[in-house]
C-alpha positions, 0 to 999 in steps of 0.5 A: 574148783576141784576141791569144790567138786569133791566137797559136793560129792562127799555131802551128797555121799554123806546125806544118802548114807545118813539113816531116814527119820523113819529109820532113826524111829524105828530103833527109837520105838524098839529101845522104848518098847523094850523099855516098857517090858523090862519094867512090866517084867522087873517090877515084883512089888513096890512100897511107896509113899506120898501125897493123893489129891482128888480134883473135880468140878465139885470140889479138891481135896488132899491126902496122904498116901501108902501104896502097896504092890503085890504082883500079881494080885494084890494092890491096897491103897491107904489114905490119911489126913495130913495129921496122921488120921485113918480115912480108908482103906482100898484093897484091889485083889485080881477080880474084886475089891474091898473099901473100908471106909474108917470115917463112916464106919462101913466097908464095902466089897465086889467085882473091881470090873464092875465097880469101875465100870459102873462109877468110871465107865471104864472097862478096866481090870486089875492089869490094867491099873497096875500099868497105869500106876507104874507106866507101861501100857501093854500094846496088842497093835502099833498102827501109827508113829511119829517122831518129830521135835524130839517127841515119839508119838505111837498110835496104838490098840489095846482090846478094842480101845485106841491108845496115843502114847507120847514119850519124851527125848528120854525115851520115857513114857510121857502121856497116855490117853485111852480112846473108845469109838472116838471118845477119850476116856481118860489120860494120864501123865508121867513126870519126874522119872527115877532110877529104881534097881534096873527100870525107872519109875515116875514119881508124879502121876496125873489122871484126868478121866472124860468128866474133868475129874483128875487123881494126882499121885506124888510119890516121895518115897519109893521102895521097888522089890524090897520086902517090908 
């Protein structure tokens, strides 16, 4: 009987010095956040290379693709057929951008803001588009958390926009959806994360916008602060 009587009391000792769920996210929401700024801060440039493929209701196509960074200002994208051939050219620059258009012979330029605002309806710029290409969100706010089954969901606020943000048990950036007065504008995951130097990176990325209209990126080559 005393042996039992010991054995209740260490488990009741055991159980109140054993760290709270609230405790455990806390230092798990730290480690992410910490996380998400080395990769902001590490990445200088990244080269990579893969495949595009545009989805909508209307129709899904595919393509090869180059990406590449230049931080802070300079991001250009370059499409291919599967047979090597040229179909255009996107160069992002901090305020504006430049299409050229090698199958219809045309190029066009202005205000990246605009563009994606008149197209996309997304007030967006060229930091926001970098985050989303190498998965770390910038967060003004975090007014919710919730760790359950082994998924983080954060709650958060960028500029007026509302952010859900869910990360993996790996602690890595899972999904990220962007909300405005109530209506999604668009989300994005992240899968297939890989070890580049000292951050990672996700080799597959998804965006679906409020239309049903999806960009898939599959990177199969990635090259992160390597100059060309």
């Amino acid at each position: 009987m005393v042996k039992y009587k010991l054995l209740i009391v260490a488990l009741l000792f055991l159980t109140s010095c054993a760290p709270s769920e609230k405790t455990l996210t806390d230092l798990n929401l730290e480690f992410i956040l910490s996380k998400i700024t080395l990769r902001n801060q590490y990445i200088k440039s990244i080269n990579a290379s893969g495949n595009i493929t545009f989805d909508s209701p209307e129709f899904s196509n595919s393509a090869n693709l180059e990406v590449n960074l230049k931080r802070p200002d300079t991001l250009i994208l370059k499409v291919e057929t599967i047979f090597g051939m040229g179909l255009g050219e996107v160069k992002i620059y901090q305020d504006s951008f430049q299409v050229v258009d090698k199958f219809n012979n045309r190029t066009m330029q202005g205000k990246i803001d605009v563009i994606i605002q008149r197209y996309l309806g997304l007030n967006i710029g060229f930091d926001e588009i970098v985050d989303i290409l190498i998965a770390s969100p910038r967060i003004d706010k975090i007014e919710l958390q919730n760790f359950d089954d082994g998924e983080l969901t954060v709650k958060a606020k960028r500029n007026e926009k509302e952010m859900v943000l869910k990360f993996n048990s790996d602690f890595e950036l899972e999904s990220y959806k962007l909300i405005k007065d109530g209506n999604e504008l668009f989300e994005v995951r992240y899968s297939r994360y890989a070890k580049f130097g000292e951050t990672t990176l996700p080799r597959v990325v998804r965006i679906w916008d409020n239309r049903g209209q999806g960009v898939y990126l599959i990177f199969s080559e990635i090259k992160v602060n390597e100059s060309r």
